[in-house]
C-alpha positions as CSV (number, residue, x, y, z in Angstrom):
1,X,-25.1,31.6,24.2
2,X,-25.1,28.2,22.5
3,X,-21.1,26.2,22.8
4,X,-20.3,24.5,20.2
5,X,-20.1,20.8,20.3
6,X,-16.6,20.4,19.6
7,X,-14.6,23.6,20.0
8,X,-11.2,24.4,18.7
9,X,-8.5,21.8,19.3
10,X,-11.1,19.1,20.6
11,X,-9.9,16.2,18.1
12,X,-6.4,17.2,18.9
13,X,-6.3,16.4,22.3
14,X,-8.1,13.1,22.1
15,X,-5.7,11.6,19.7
16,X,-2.9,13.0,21.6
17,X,-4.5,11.3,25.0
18,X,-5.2,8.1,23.0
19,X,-1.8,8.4,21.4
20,X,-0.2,8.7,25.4
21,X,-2.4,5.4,26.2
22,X,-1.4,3.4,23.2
23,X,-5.1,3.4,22.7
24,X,-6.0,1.9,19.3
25,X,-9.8,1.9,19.2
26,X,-10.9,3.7,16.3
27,X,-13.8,6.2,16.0
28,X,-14.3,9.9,17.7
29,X,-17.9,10.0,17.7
30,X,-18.8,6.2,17.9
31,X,-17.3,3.2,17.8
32,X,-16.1,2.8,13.9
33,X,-16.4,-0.6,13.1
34,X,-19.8,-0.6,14.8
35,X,-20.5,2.7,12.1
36,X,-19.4,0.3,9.6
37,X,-21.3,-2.9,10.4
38,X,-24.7,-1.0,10.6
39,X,-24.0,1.8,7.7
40,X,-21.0,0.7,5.6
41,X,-19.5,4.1,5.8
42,X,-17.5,5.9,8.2
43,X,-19.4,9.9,8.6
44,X,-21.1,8.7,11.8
45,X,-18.2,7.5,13.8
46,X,-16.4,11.1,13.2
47,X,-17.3,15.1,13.7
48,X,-17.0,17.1,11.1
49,X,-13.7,18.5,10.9
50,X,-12.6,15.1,10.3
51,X,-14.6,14.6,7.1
52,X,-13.9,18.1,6.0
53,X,-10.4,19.9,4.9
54,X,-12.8,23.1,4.7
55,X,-14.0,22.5,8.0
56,X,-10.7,21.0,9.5
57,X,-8.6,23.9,8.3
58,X,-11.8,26.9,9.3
59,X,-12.3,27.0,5.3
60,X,-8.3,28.1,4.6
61,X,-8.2,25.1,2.7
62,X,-11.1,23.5,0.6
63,X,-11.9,20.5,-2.1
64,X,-10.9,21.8,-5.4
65,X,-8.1,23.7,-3.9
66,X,-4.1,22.9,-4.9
67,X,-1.7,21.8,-2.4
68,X,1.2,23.3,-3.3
69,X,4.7,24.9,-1.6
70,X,2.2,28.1,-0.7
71,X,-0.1,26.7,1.6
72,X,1.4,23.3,2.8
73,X,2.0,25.2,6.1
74,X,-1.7,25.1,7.0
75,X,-1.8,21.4,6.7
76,X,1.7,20.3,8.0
77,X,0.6,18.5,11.1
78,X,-1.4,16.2,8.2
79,X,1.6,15.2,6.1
80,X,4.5,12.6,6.8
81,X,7.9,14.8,6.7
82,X,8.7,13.0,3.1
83,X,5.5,14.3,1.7
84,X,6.3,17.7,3.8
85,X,9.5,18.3,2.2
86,X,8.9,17.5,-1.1
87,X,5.9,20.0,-1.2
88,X,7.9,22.9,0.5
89,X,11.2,22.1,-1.7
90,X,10.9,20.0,-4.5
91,X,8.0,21.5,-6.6
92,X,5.5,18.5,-6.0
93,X,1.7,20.1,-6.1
94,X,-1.5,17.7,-5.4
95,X,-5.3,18.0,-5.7
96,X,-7.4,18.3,-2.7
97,X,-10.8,16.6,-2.9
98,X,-13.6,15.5,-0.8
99,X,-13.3,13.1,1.9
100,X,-14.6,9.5,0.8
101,X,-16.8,7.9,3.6
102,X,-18.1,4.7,1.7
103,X,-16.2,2.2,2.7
104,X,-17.1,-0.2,-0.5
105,X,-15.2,2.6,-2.4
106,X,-11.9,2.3,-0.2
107,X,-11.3,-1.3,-0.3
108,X,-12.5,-4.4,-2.6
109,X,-15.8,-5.1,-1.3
110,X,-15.3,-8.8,-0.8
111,X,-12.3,-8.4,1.4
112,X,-14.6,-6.1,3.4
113,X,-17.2,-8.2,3.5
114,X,-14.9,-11.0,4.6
115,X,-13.5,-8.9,7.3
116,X,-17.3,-7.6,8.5
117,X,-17.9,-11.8,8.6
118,X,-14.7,-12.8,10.3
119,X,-14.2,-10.3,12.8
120,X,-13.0,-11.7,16.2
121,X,-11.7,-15.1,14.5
122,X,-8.2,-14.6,14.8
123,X,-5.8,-14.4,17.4
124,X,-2.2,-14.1,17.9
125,X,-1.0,-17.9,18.9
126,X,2.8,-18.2,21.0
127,X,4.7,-18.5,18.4
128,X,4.1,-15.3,16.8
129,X,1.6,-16.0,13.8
130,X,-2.0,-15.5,13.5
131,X,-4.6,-18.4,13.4
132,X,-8.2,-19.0,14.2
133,X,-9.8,-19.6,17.4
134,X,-9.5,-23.4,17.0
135,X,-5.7,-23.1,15.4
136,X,-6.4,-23.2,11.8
137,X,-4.6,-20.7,9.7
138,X,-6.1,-17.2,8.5
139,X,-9.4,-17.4,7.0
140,X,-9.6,-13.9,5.2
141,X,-10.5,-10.3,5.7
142,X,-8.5,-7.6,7.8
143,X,-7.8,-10.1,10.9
144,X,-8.1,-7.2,13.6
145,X,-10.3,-4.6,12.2
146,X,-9.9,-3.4,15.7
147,X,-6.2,-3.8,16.3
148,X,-5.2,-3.8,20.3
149,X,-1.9,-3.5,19.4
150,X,0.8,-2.5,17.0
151,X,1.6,-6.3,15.9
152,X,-2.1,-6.6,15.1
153,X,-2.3,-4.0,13.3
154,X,0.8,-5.0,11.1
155,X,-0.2,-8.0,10.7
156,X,-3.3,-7.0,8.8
157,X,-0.9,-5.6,6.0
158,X,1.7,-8.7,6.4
159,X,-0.8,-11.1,5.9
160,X,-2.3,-10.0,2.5
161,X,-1.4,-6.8,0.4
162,X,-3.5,-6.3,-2.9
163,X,-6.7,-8.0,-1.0
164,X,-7.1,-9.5,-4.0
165,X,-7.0,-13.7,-4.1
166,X,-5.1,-13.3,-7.2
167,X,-4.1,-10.2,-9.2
168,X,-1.5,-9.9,-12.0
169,X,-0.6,-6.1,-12.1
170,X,1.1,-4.6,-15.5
171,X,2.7,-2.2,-14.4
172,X,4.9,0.9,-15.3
173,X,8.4,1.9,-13.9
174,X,10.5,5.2,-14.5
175,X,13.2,5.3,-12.6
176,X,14.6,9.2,-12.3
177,X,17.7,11.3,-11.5
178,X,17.2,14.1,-8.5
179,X,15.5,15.9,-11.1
180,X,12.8,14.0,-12.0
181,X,14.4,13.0,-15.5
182,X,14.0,8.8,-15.9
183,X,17.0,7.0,-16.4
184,X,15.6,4.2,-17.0
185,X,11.9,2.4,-17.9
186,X,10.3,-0.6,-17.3
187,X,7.2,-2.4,-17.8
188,X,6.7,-5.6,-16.1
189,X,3.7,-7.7,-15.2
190,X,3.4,-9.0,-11.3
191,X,1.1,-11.8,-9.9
192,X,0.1,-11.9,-6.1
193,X,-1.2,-15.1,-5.2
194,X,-2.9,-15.9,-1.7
195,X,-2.5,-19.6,-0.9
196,X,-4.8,-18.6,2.3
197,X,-7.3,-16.6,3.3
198,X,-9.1,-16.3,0.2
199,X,-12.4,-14.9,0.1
200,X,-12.9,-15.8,-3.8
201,X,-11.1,-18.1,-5.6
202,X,-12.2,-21.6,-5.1
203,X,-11.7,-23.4,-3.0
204,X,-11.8,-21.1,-0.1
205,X,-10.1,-20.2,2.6
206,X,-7.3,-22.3,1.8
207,X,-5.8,-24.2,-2.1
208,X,-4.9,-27.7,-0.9
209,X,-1.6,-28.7,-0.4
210,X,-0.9,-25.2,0.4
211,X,-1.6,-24.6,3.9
212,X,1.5,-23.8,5.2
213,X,2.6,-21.2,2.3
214,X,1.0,-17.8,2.6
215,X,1.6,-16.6,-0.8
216,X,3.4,-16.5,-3.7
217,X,4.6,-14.0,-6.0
218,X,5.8,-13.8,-9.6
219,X,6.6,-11.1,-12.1
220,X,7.9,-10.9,-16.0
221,X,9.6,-8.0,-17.6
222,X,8.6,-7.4,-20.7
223,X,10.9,-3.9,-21.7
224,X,13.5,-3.0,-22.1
225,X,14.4,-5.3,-24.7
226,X,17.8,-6.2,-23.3
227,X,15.8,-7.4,-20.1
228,X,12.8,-9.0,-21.4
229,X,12.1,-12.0,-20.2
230,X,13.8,-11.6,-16.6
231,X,11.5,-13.2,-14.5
232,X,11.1,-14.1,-10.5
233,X,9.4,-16.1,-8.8
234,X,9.1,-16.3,-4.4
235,X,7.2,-18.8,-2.5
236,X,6.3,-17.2,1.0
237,X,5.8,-19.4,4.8
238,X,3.3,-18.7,6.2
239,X,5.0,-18.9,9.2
240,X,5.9,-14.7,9.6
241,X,9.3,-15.9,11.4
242,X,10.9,-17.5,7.9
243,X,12.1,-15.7,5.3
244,X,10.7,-16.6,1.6
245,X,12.3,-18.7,-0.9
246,X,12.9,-16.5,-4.4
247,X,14.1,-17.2,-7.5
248,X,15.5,-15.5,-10.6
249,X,15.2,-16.8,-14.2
250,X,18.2,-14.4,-16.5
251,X,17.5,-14.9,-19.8
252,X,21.0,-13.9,-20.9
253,X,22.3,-17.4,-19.6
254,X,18.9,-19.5,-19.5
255,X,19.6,-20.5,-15.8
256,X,17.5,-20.4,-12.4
257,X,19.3,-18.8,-9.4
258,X,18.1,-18.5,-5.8
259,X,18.0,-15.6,-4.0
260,X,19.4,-14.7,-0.6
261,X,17.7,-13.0,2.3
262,X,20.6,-10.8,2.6
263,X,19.6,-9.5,-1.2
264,X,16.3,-7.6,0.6
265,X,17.4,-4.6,0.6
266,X,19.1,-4.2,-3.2
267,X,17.4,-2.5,-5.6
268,X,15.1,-4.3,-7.2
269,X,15.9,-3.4,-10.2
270,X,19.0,-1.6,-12.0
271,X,18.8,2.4,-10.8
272,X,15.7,1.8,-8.9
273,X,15.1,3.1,-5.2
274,X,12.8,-0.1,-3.9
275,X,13.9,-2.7,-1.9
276,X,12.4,-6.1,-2.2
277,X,12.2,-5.4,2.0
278,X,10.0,-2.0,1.1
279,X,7.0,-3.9,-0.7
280,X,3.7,-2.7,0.3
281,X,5.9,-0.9,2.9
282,X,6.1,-4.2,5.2
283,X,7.9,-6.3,2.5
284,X,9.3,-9.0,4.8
285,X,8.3,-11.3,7.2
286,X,6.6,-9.3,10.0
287,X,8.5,-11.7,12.8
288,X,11.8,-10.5,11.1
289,X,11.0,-7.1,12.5
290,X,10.2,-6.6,15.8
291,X,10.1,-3.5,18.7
292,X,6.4,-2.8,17.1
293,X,4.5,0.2,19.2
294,X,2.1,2.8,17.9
295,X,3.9,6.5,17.9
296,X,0.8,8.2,16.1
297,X,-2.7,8.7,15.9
298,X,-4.8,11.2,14.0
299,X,-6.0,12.6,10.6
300,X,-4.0,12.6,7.8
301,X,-3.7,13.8,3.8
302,X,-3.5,11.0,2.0
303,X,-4.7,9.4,-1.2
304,X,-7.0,6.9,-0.8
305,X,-9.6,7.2,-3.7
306,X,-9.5,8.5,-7.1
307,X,-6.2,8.1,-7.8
308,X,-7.0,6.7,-11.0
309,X,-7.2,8.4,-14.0
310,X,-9.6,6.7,-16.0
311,X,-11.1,9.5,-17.8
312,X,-7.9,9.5,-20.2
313,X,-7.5,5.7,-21.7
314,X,-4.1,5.1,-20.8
315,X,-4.2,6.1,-17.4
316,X,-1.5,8.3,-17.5
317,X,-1.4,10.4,-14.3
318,X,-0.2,14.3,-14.7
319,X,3.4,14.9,-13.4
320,X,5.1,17.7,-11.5
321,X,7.4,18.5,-9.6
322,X,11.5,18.1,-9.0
323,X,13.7,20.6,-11.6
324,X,12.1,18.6,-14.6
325,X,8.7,19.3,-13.9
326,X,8.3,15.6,-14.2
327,X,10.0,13.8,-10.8
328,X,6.3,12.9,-8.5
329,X,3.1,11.7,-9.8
330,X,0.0,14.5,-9.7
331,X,-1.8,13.5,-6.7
332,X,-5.2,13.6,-5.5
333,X,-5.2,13.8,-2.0
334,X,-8.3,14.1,0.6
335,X,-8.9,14.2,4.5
336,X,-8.4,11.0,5.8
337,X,-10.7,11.3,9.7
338,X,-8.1,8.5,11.4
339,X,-4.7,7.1,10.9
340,X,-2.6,4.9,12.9
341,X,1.9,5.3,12.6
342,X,3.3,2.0,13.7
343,X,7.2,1.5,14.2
344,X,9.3,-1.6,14.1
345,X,12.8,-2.3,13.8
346,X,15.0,-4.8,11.8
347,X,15.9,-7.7,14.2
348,X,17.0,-10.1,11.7
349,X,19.2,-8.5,9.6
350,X,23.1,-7.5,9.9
351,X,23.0,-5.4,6.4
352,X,19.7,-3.2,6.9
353,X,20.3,0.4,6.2
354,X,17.6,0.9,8.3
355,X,17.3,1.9,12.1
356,X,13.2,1.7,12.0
357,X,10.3,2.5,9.7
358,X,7.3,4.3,10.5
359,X,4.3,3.1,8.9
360,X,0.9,4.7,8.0
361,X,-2.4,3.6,7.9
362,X,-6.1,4.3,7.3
363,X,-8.0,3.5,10.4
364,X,-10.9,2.7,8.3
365,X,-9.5,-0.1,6.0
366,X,-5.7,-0.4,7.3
367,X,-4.7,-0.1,3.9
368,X,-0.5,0.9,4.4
369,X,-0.7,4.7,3.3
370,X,3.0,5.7,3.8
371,X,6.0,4.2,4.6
372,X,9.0,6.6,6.4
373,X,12.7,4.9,7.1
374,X,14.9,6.3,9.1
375,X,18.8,6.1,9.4
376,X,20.9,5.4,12.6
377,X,21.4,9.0,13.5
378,X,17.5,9.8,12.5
379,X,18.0,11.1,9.0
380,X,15.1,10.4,6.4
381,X,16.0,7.7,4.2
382,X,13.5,6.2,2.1
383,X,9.8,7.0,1.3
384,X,7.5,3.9,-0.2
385,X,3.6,5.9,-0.8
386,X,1.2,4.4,-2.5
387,X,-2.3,5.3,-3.8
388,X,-5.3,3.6,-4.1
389,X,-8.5,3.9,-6.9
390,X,-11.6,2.3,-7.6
391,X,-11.2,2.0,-11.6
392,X,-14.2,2.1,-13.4
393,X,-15.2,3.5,-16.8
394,X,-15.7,7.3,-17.5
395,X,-18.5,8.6,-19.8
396,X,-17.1,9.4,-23.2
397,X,-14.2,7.6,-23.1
398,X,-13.0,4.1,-24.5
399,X,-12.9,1.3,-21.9
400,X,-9.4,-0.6,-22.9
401,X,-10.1,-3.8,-24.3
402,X,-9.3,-7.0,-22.4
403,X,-9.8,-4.6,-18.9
404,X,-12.1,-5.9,-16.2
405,X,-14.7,-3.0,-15.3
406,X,-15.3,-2.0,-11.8
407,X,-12.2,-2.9,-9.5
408,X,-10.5,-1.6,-6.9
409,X,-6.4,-1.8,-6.7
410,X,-3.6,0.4,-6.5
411,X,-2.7,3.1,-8.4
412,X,0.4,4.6,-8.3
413,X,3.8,4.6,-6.2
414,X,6.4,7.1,-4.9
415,X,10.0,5.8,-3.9
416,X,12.2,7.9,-3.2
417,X,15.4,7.9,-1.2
418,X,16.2,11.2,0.4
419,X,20.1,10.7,0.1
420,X,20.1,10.8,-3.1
421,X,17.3,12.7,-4.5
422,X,16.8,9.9,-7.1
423,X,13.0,8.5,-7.6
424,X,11.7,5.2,-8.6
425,X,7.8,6.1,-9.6
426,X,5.3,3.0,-10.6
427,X,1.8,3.1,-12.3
428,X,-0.8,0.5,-13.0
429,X,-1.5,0.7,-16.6
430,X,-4.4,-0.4,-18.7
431,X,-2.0,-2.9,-20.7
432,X,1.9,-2.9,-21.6
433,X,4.3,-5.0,-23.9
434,X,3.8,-8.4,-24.2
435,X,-0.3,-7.7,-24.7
436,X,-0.5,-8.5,-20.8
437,X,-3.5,-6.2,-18.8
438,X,-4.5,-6.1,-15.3
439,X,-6.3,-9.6,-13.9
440,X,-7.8,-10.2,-11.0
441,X,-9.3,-13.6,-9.3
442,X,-8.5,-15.4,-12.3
443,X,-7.3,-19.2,-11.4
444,X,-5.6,-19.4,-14.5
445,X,-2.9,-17.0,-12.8
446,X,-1.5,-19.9,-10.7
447,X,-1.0,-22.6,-13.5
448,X,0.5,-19.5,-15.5
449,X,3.1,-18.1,-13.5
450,X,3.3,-19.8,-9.9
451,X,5.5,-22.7,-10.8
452,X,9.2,-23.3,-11.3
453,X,8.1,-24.7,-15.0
454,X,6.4,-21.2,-15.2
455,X,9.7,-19.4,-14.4
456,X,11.3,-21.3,-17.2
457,X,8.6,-21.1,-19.9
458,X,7.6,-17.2,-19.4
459,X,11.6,-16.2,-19.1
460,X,12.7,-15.6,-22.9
């Protein structure tokens, strides 16, 4: 009789153990940033059935298959209870495909490389914020690959979220009733800009001058008309305990305004379901929050590659779902081997509809996956999801002009808020109104749009 290596249930009960010893040290098999160092993939640090839906689900599920209200009870234990529901209920159907294990394909390479370079750097200092062994701020890269505990593990979403230096998304907004039908569309173009921590841009880690910011954010509608030329602009601390200093430029009355800390959790923009606070799911300054612990640990269906879809030329995902047909993005979700669910709770904030969030995270890149809040009495509130590509051009089809080839970004957005039914969905697109298209580690960004001169001149 031969046994098998790792019978039935195996995995299970070693993330639950880990899970009951707040253990965070990734890999089943073998240490996984070791894996990742020598191979720069992830199969060796995992069995199997966690690089496998056919193997993990003893072939009831395979790549190539449909997730849809019919069989989401096989993988239930893989999905948040947003994405749960909204398969059971609400019509939304997704792709299943094979499990990506190169890592250069689930995060942009430099930042990876950065983070292989830097590892063991950083530190958590008393007063809350992360700096290097000898005190100097973040130098780049995920600054604890291997988190020991929740707060590390936050903080390598807090401290950069595109892992891009600079990026200027255009990006695409329908904001829908519960039935999936938009009531209103946008298109607006966003730059992040990392004053530190740059792995890039010259100069490197740090721009002068700028050591104590952490970075700073702007954005430009450009539809519909009668808001074109609304722009923002937010300069963020670097110290996580301080709240960032944001601006508004309305075109309607050619004036600046400053925005409050109390205005985090508005919609950010007229019938939308994002908060300002829900940004790459930890949208405020981590020390804000606080009560962080781990509360999971295991595999998960996600989408963390080949979101994109670059074989039509303007990007246009397939829709589904909701009584339209129309209300959720068309998904292509795959076998993540490891996740990580971190919790934290408001601390700094008398008007927060929220009691706590739960956020996701691939073990592999801790890249935020999926963000759950929750309401006082537990209820589901809000879902923020994101997914992730590496765009590059198909055979046969038209790269669009003025695109760089061969990056890696996000791709798409769910947020929806479970009250109300109502859906604000976002896409990256190749190019929207205004002739603006995606940029990334372009130093012009930062003359362009990271000034209070730039609010005024890009405004209308």
């Amino acid at each position: 009789m031969r046994l098998r290596k790792y019978p039935d249930g195996w995995t299970r009960r070693h993330f639950i153990e880990q899970l009951a010893k707040a253990t965070f040290a990734a890999g089943v098999i073998a240490p996984l940033w070791d894996v990742i160092g020598d191979t720069g993939a992830c199969e060796a640090a995992y069995p199997p059935e966690l690089l496998s839906i056919e193997s993990y689900t003893r072939g009831k599920l395979k790549a190539g298959d449909v997730l849809d209200a019919h069989n989401v009870d096989i993988v239930k234990d893989l999905l948040d209870p947003f994405a749960y529901w909204q398969y059971k209920n609400d019509g939304r159907v997704s792709d299943i495909v094979e499990t990506e294990t190169n890592l250069s394909r689930l995060v942009w390479p430099p930042f990876l490389e950065a983070t292989l370079r830097n590892k063991g750097m950083h530190r958590i200092g008393p007063d809350g914020n992360v700096y290097t062994r000898d005190g100097k701020p973040w130098i780049g890269g995920n600054p604890f690959p291997e988190p020991a505990s929740a707060e590390e593990l936050l903080y390598c979403n807090a401290l950069t979220w595109g892992k891009h230096d600079a990026e200027g998304d255009t990006i695409r907004e329908w904001d829908t009733d519960p039935d999936g039908e938009p009531m209103y569309t946008y298109e607006m173009f966003y730059v992040m800009w990392q004053t530190v921590g740059r792995v890039v841009v010259e100069p490197k880690p740090y721009q002068p001058g700028h050591e104590q910011d952490l970075r700073i954010l702007a954005s430009v509608l450009s539809t519909p008309e009668d808001m074109r030329g609304f722009a923002s602009l937010t300069f963020w601390p670097y110290d996580q305990r301080k709240f960032p200093t944001a601006y508004n430029y309305a075109p309607t009355i050619k004036r600046v305004r400053t925005n409050q800390p109390f205005e985090r959790f508005d919609p950010m923009t007229p019938g939308g379901t994002m908060f300002a606070s829900d940004g790459w799911m930890v949208g405020d300054p981590l020390l804000t929050w606080g009560n962080f612990k781990m509360v999971g640990k295991g595999p998960m269906l996600a989408c963390v590659s080949r979101a994109a879809y670059t074989d039509n030329p303007d990007w246009a995902a397939p829709l589904c779902g909701g009584k339209s047909g129309k209300k959720y993005f068309r998904t292509r979700v795959q076998l993540v081997p490891e996740t990580y669910a971190a919790q934290l709770e408001p601390t700094h904030y008398n008007n927060c509809p929220y009691a706590r969030k739960v956020v996701y995270y691939d073990a592999r890149t801790l890249n935020p996956l999926t963000m759950i809040a929750y309401g006082k009495k537990g209820e589901l509130l809000h879902q923020h999801e994101g997914t992730f590509s590496f765009f590059e051009p198909v055979a046969g089809v038209k790269w669009p002009d003025g695109v760089p080839q061969n990056f890696w970004a996000w791709s798409t957005i769910h947020a929806m808020d479970m009250q109300s039914g109502k859906m604000t969905r976002m896409a990256l697109a190749p190019s929207i109104t205004g002739g603006y298209t995606p940029t990334f580690e372009d130093p012009k960004l930062f003359d362009g749009y990271c000034s209070l001169d730039a609010l005024r001149r890009i405004g209308r």
